[in-house]
KEDRENZA-513002 format. One record per residue: x, y, z of N, C-alpha, C in turn; residue number from 1. Coordinates in steps of 0.1 Angstrom, whole numbers, always signed. Layout:
BEGIN
ATOM;X;Y;Z;X;Y;Z;X;Y;Z;NUM
...
This chain:
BEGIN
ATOM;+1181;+1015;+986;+1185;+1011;+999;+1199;+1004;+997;1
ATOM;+1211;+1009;+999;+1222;+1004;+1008;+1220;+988;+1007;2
ATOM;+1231;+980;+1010;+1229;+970;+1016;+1231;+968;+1028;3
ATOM;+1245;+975;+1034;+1244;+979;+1051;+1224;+984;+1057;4
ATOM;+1222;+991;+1045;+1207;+993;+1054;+1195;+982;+1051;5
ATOM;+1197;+977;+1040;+1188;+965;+1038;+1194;+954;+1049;6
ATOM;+1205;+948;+1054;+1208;+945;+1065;+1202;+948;+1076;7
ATOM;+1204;+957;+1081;+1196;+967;+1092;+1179;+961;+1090;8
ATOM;+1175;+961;+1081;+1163;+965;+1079;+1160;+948;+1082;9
ATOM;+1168;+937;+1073;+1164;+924;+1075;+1161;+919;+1087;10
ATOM;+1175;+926;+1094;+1177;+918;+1110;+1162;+920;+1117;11
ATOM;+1159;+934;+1118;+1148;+937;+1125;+1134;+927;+1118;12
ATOM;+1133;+928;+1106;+1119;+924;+1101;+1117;+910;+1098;13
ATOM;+1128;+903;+1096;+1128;+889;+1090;+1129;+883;+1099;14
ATOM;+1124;+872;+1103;+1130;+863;+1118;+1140;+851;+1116;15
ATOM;+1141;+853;+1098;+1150;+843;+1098;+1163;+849;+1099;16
ATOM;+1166;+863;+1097;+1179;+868;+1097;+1180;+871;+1111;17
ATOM;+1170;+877;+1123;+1173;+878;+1134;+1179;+868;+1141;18
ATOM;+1170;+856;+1135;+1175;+847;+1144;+1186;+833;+1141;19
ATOM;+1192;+839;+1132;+1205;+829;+1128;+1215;+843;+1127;20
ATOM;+1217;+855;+1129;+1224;+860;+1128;+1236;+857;+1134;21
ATOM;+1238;+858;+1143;+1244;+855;+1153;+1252;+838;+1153;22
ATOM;+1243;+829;+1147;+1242;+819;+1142;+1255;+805;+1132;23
ATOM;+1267;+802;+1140;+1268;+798;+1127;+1260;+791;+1113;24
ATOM;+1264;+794;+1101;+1255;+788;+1092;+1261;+784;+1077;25
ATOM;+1275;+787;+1079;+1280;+781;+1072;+1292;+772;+1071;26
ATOM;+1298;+764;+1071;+1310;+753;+1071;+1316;+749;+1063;27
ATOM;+1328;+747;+1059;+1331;+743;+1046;+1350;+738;+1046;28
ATOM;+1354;+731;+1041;+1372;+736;+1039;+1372;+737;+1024;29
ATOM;+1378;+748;+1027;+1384;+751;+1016;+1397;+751;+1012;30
ATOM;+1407;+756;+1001;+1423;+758;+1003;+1427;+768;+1004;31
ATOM;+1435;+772;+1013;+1441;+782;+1014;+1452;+784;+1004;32
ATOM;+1445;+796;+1000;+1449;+805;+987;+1468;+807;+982;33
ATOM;+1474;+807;+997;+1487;+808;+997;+1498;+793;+997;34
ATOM;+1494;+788;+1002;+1501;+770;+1009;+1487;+760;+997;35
ATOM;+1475;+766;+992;+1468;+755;+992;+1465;+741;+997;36
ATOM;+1469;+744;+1016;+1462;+732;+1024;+1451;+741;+1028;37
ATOM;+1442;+728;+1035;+1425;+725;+1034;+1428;+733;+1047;38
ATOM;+1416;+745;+1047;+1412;+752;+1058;+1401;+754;+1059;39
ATOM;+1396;+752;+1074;+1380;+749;+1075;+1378;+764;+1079;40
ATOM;+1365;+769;+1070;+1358;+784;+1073;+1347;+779;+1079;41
ATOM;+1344;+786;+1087;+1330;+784;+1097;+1327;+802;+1099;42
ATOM;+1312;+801;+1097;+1310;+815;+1091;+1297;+815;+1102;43
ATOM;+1295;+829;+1105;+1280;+832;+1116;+1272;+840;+1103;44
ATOM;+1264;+840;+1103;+1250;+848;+1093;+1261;+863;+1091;45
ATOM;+1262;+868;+1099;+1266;+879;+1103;+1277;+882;+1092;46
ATOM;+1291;+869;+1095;+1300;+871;+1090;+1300;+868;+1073;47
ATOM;+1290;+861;+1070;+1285;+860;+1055;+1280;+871;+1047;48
ATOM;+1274;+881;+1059;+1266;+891;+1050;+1281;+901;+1050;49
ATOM;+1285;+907;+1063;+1299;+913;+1059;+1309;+904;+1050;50
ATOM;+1312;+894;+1045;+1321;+891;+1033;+1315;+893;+1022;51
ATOM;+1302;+892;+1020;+1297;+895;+1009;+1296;+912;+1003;52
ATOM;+1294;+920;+1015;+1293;+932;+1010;+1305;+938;+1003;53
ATOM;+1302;+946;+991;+1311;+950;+984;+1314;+943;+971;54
ATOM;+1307;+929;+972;+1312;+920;+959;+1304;+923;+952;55
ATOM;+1303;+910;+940;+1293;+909;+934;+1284;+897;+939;56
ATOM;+1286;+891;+953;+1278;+882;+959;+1265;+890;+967;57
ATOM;+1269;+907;+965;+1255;+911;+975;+1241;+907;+970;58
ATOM;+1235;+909;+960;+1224;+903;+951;+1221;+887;+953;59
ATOM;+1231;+884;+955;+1232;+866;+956;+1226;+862;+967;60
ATOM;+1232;+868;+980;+1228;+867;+996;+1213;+871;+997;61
ATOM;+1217;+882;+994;+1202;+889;+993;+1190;+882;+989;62
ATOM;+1188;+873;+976;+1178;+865;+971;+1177;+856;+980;63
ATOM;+1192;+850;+981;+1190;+838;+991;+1181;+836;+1001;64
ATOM;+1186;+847;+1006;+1176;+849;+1019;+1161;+854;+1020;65
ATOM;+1158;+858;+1012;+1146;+862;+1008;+1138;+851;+999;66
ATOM;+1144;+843;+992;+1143;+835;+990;+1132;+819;+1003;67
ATOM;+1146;+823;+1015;+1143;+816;+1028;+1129;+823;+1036;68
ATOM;+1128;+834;+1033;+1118;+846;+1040;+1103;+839;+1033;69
ATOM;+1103;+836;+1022;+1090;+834;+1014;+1089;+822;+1012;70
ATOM;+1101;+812;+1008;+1097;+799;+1010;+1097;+788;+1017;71
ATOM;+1105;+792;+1030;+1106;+785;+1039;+1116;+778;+1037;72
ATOM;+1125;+780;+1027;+1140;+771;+1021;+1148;+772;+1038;73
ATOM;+1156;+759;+1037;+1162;+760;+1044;+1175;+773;+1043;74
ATOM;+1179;+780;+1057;+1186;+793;+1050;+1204;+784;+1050;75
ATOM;+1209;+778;+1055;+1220;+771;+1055;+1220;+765;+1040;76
ATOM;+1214;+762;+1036;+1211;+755;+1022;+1217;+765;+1014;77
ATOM;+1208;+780;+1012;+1208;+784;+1005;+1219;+791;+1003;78
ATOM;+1224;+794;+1016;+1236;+801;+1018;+1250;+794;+1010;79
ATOM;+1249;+778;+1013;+1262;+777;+1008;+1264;+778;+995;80
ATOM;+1253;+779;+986;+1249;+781;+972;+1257;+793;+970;81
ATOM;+1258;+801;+978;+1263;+818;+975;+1277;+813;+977;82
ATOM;+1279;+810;+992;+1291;+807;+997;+1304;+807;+993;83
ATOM;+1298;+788;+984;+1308;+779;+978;+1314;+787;+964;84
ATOM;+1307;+793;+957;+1314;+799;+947;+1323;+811;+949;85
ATOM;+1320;+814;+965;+1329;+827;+967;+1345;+819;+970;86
ATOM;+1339;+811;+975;+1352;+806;+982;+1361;+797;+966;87
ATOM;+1354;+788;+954;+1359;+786;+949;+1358;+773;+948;88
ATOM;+1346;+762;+959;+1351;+750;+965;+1342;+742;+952;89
């Protein structure tokens, strides 16, 4: 399975991904890469799972959440776990 279609598949079957998709769930400042001043990212479920695809964070997100699916972890928690090291913070 794809991750675009394990996506697909989440949104429908998981209620934690249906229902924070849309969701912001992540927050953070970080520095911008060019100027290195402090820029606040504020991220929807949505927009986490599209930055991640293609990396090596898809596996990451992926557990996380699945992770949230079975243990009841908070999914904002888990997320910035993935997040923070994409970003670098």
């Amino acid at each position: 399975m794809t991750y675009k279609e394990w996506i697909e598949y989440a949104i429908v079957e998981y209620d934690v991904v249906s229902k924070n998709y849309n969701h912001k769930i992540y927050e953070n400042v970080v520095k911008d890469e060019k100027n290195h001043a402090p820029t606040l990212v504020q991220l929807t479920l949505r927009d986490v799972l599209n930055k991640c695809e293609g990396t090596n964070f898809e596996d990451q997100i992926k557990r996380a959440i699945m992770k949230c699916v079975y243990t009841g972890a908070r999914l904002d928690v888990e997320v910035r776990k993935v997040m923070d090291p994409f970003y670098e913070v």
